[in-house]
Legacy VTK file of the C-alpha trace (Angstrom):
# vtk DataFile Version 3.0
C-alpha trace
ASCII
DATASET POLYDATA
POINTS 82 float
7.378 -29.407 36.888
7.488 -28.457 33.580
10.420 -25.749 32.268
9.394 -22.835 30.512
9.933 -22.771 26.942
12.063 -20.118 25.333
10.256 -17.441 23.206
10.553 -16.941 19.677
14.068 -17.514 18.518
15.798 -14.406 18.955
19.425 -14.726 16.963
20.088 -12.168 14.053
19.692 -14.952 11.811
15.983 -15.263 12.651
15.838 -11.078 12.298
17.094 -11.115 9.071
15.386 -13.628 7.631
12.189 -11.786 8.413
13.619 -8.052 7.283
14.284 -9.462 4.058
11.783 -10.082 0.957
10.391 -14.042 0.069
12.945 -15.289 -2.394
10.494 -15.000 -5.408
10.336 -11.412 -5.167
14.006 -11.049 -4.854
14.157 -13.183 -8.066
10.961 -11.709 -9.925
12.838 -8.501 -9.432
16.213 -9.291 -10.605
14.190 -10.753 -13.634
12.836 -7.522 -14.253
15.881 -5.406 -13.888
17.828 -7.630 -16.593
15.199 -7.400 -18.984
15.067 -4.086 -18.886
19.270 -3.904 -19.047
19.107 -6.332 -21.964
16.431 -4.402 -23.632
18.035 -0.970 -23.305
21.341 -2.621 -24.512
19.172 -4.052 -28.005
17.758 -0.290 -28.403
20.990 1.616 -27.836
22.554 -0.908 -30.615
19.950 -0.345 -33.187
20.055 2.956 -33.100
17.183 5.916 -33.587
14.430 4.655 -35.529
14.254 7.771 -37.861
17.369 9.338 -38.293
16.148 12.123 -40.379
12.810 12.861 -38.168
13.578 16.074 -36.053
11.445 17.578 -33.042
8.878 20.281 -33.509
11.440 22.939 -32.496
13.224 22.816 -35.697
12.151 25.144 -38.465
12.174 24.536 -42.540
13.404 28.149 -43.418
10.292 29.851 -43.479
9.384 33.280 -42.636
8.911 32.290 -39.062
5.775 34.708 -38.850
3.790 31.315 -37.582
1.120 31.624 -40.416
2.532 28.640 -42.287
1.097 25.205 -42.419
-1.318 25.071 -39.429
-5.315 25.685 -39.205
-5.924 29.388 -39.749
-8.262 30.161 -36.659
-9.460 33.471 -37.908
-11.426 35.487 -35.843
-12.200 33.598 -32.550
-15.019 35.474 -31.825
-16.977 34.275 -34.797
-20.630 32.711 -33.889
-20.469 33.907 -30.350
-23.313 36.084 -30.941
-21.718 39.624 -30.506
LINES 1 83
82 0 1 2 3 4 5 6 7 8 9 10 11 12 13 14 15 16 17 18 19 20 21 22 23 24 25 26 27 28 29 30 31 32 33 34 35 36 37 38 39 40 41 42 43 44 45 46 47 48 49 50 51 52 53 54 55 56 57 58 59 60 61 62 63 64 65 66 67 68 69 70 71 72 73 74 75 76 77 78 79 80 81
């Protein structure tokens, strides 16, 4: 008479080396996270790109009515047929 054979290992070892990710990932992602650090670190050290460029919330000292500069969109009814 044959003896039954034990299921599927059951030690933590076996559990854990299911719960976790294939190696490659692991790796591939730890790849990923350095180039990003290392990349970060070469941007931070080089500094802004433009230093005298400043965001569109800045103004150049003008009147501030709005009318400077842009398209002047007139009367916005014009062509509609009224």
């Amino acid at each position: 008479m044959a003896q039954p054979r034990p299921s599927a290992r059951r030690t933590p070892g076996a559990f854990l080396s299911r719960a976790l990710p294939p190696p490659a990932l692991c790796g591939f992602l730890l790849l990923l996270v350095l180039a990003f650090a290392v990349s970060y670190a070469v941007g931070a050290g080089a500094g802004p790109v433009a230093p005298g460029m400043h965001g569109t919330g800045t103004t150049d000292g003008g009147s501030g009515d709005g009318q400077g500069g842009g398209m002047d969109m007139g009367d916005m009814d014009q062509g509609s047929g009224h």
